[in-house]
GULO-587255 format. One line per field, with one value per residue (C-alpha): residue in one letter; x, y, z. Coordinates in steps of 0.1 Angstrom, whole numbers, plus 2048, in hexadecimal, padded with zeros to 3 digits. Layout:
REM residues N
code <- (A  ...)
px <- (X  ...)
py <- (Y  ...)
pz <- (Z  ...)
//
This chain:
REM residues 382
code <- (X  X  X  X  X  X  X  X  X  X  X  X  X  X  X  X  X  X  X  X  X  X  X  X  X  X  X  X  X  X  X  X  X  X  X  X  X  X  X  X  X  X  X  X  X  X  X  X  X  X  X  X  X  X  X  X  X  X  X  X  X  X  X  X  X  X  X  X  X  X  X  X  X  X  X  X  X  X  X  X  X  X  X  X  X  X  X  X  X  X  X  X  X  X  X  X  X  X  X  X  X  X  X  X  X  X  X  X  X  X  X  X  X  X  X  X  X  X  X  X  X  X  X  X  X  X  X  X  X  X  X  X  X  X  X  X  X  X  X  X  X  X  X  X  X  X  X  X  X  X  X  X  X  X  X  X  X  X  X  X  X  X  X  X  X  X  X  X  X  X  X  X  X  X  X  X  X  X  X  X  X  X  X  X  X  X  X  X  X  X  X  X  X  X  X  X  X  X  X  X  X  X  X  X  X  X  X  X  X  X  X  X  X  X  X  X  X  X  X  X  X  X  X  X  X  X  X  X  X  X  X  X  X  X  X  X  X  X  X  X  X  X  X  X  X  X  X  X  X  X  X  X  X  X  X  X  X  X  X  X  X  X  X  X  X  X  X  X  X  X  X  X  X  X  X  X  X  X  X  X  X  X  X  X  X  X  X  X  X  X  X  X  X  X  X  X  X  X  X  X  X  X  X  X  X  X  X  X  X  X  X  X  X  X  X  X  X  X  X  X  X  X  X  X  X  X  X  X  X  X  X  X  X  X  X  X  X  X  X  X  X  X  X  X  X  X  X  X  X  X  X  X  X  X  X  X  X  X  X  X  X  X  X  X  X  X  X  X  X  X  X  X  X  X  X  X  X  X  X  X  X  X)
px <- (288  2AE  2C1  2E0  2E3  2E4  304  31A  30A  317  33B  344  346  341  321  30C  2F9  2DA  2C4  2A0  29C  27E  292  277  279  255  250  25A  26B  27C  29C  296  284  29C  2B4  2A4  299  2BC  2CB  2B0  2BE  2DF  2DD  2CC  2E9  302  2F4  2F0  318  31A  340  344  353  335  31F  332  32E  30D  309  31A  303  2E6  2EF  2FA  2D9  2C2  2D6  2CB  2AC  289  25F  25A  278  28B  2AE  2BA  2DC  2F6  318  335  353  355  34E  32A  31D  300  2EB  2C9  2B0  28D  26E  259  266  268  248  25C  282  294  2B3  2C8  2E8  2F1  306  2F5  2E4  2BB  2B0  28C  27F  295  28D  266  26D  280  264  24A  25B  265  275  25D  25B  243  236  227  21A  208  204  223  238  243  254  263  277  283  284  297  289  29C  28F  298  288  29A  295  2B6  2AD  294  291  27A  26B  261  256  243  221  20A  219  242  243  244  22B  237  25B  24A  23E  236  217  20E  20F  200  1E5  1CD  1B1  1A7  1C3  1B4  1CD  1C0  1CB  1BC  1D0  1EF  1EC  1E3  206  219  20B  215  235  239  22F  247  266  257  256  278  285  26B  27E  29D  28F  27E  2A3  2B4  2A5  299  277  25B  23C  237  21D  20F  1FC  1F0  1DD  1C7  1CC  1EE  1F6  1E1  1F8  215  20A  202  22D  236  224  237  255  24E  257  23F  239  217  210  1F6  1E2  1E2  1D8  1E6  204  20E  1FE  218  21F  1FC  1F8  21C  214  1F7  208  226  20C  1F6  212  21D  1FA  1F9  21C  20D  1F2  204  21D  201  1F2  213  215  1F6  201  21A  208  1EF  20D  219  1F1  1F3  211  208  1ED  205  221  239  236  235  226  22F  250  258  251  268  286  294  286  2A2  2BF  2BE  2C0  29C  28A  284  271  271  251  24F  238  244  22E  247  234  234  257  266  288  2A0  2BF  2DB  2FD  31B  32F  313  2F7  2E4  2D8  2BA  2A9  295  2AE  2D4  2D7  2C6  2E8  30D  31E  302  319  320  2FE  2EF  2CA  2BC  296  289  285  2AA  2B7  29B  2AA  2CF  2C3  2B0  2D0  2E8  2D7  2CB  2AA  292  27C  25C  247  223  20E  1E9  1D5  1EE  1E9  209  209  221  220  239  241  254  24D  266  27F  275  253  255  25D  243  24E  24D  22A  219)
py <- (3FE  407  407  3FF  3DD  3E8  3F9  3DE  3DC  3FE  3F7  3F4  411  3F4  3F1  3D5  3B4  3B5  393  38F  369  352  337  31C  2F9  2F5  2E1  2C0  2CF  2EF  2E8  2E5  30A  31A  30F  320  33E  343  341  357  372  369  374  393  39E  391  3AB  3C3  3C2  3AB  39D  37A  37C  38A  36E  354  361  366  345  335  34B  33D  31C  31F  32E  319  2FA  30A  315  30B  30E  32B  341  356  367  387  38D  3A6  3A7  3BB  3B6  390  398  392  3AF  39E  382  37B  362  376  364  36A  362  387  394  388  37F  39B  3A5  3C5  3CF  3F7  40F  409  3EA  3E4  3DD  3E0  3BD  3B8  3D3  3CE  3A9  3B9  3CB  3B4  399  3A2  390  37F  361  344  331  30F  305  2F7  2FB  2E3  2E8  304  303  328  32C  34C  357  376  389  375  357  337  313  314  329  340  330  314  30E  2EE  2F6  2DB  2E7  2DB  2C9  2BA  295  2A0  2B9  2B1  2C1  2C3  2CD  2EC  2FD  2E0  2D4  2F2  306  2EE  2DF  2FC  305  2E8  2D3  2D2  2D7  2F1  2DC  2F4  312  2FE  2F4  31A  322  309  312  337  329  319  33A  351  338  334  35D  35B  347  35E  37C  36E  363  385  392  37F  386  3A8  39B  3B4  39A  37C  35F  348  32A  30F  30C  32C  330  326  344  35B  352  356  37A  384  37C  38E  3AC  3AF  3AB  3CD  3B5  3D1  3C2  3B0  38E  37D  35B  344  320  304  2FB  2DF  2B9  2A8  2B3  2BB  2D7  2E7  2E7  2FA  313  315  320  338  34B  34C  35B  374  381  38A  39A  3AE  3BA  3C6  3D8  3E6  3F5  404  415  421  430  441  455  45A  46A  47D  48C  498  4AC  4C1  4C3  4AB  492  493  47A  46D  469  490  4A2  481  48D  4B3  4A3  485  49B  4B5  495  49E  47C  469  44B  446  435  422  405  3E4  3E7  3EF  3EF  414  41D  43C  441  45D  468  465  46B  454  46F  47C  45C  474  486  477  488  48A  495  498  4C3  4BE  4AB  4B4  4A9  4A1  495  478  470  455  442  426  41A  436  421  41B  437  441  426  433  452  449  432  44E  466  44C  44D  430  416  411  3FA  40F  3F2  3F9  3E0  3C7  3D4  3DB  401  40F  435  443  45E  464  472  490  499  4B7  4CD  4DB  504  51E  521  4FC  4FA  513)
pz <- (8E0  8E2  8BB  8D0  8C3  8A1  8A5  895  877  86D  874  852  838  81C  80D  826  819  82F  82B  83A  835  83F  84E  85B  863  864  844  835  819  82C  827  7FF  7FE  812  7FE  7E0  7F7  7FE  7D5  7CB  7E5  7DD  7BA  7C3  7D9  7C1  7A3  7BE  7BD  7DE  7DC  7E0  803  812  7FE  80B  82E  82E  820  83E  853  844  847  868  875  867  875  89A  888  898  88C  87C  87E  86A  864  866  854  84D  83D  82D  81F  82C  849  85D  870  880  87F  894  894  88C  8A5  886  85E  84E  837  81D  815  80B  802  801  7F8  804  80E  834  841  840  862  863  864  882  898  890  89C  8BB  8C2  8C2  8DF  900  91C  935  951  94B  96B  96F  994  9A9  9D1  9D3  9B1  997  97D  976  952  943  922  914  8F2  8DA  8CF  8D7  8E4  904  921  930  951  95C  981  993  9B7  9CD  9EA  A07  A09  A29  A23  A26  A40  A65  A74  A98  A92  A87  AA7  AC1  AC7  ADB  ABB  AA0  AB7  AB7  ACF  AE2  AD8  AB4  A91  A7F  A5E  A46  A50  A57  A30  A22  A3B  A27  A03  A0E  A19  9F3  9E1  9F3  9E9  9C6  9C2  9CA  9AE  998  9A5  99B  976  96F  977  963  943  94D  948  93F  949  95D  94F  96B  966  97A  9A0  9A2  9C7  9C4  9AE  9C3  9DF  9C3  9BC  9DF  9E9  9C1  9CD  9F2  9DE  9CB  9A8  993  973  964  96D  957  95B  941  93B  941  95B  969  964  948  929  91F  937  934  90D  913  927  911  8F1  906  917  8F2  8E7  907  900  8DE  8EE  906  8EC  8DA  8F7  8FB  8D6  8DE  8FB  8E8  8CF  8E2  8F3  8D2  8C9  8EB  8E1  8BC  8CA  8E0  8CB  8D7  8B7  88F  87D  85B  845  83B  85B  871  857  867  88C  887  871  895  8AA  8BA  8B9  8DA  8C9  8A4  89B  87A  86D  85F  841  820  805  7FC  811  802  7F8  80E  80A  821  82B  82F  847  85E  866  876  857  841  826  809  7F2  7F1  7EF  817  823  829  80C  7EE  7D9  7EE  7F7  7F2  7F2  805  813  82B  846  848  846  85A  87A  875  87E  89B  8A6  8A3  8B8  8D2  8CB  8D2  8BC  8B8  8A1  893  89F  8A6  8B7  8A3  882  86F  860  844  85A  869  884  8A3  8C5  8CD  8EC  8EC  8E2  8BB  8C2  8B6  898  888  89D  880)
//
């Protein structure tokens, strides 16, 4: 994952409200415990030393998220000086509500959540209709585009305006019906991949989900494939039929998205094992800290689990040094301390480096590591 698009919540050299908020509209009485949820946060960030001009805002924030809010969501927030840095709608509520008040903001919760939904295109056909919607990483009921195919079927086409009856007749004079009707479900697939070519660009989709006809969507990956789209398409149930069926398909391409997020963390991590055995990788808290202060991290690994999450030191001139105490930094006497894992992700989004969750085989992990740009030297090999 890129940091990039945490870069706006360090524009202010004032200490930063972050809030981790579950934010669901799930239950009778939601609006009454967030509410509560939200007080009890407040007065945490108000003894923190929160001014009241950040409170309100995030206030506002709150209220204004959770008016747009759906299911079971949650809210990522972050605010200084009266002024909000960034808020985002998390697909899942956070472990728990938190809520911080520091000299940099707490971003964990929200680039786990990143991490764990990517872009993808969700088909629903048939050998005559497809429905193709896609849906960026971000959560949200409605798609970023939605496109309806009708396309052609034995009863509306005209058979002979399509070659003469010297082409459509056959040997003998006789209609070869069954491979006029395989021609026009080809026909049908090739304009349907299409509008799936266009979808998986808009959103810059990372899988494709296809449910409905089984021959219809063979036909749909044979035209995918000529059209050199190279990402995974996966079967699931349900498709088209009424509601009933598109339901179906709506809650299993939810479940295989899971699945192949999952497999992807996996990937992930055995690269990351690979790479610990020659040298390219460090695993755990103390040996990550010199590999991020020299800018050598490619990917910085950490898990969501924060239950035992040391305290570092950083500092607020150079975001690209983290330590374990303050005599390890430029100036100690400004340094200051915050949760490991976020000082831990300013380093990584100062030097470029890249995200990923510690997820194995979906099991959250409290470890951390990072996989190097470069091979450790001799020396720091011994």
């Amino acid at each position: 994952m890129d940091l990039g698009f945490l870069r706006p919540l360090y524009e202010s050299d004032a200490p930063v409200a972050s809030v981790h908020l579950d934010t669901g509209r799930d239950r009778t009485d939601a609006d009454k415990e967030l509410e509560l949820r939200w007080r009890h946060l407040q007065s945490e960030l108000s003894a923190l030393g929160a001014d009241k001009a950040t409170l309100d805002v995030l206030e506002d924030a709150v209220k204004e998220g959770t008016s747009r809010a759906f299911g079971d969501h949650g809210h990522s927030l972050f605010a200084s000086q009266g002024r909000l840095l960034g808020s985002y709608t998390l697909s899942e509520p956070p472990a728990q509500d938190r809520a911080l008040l520091m000299p940099i903001p707490d971003p964990l919760p929200l680039v786990v959540d990143r991490g764990r939904q990517l872009p993808y295109v969700l088909v629903a056909l048939d050998r005559v209709n497809a429905k193709v919607s896609a849906y960026t990483a971000r959560p949200t009921t409605e798609p970023a585009s939605e496109q309806e195919f009708t396309g052609a079927d034995l009863r509306n086409i005209d058979t002979m305006g399509r070659g003469g009856p010297g082409v459509l007749s056959g040997y003998n004079g006789r209609f070869d019906g069954q491979n006029f009707a395989n021609e026009t479900w080809r026909e049908n697939a090739s304009r349907i991949a299409q509008h799936v070519r266009d979808a998986v660009a808009k959103v810059n989709a990372q899988v494709i989900f296809v449910g409905g006809d089984e021959e219809a969507i063979a036909y749909l990956r044979d035209n995918i494939a000529e059209r050199r789209l190279n990402i995974p398409i996966h079967l699931v149930p349900g498709g088209r039929g009424g509601p009933d069926a598109e339901e179906r398909l709506h809650q299993a391409a939810a479940e295989a998205l899971r699945d192949f997020v999952v497999e992807g963390h996996d990937d992930i991590i055995a690269d990351y094992q690979q790479k610990l055995a020659n040298d390219q990788a460090v695993r755990g808290t103390e040996p990550t800290l010199p590999m991020l202060s020299e800018g050598r991290v490619r990917t910085l690994l950490l898990g969501a689990d924060r239950d035992d999450e040391p305290r570092l030191w950083g500092s607020p001139h150079e975001p690209i040094l983290v330590a374990k105490g303050p005599n390890a930094l430029d100036d100690p006497d400004a340094a200051f301390q915050a949760p490991a894992s976020a000082l831990m992700l300013r380093s990584a989004m100062a030097s470029d480096a890249e995200f990923s969750e510690i997820l194995e085989h979906g099991h959250t992990s409290g470890d951390s590591g990072a996989i190097l740009r470069f091979p450790k030297s001799p020396q720091e090999q011994l």
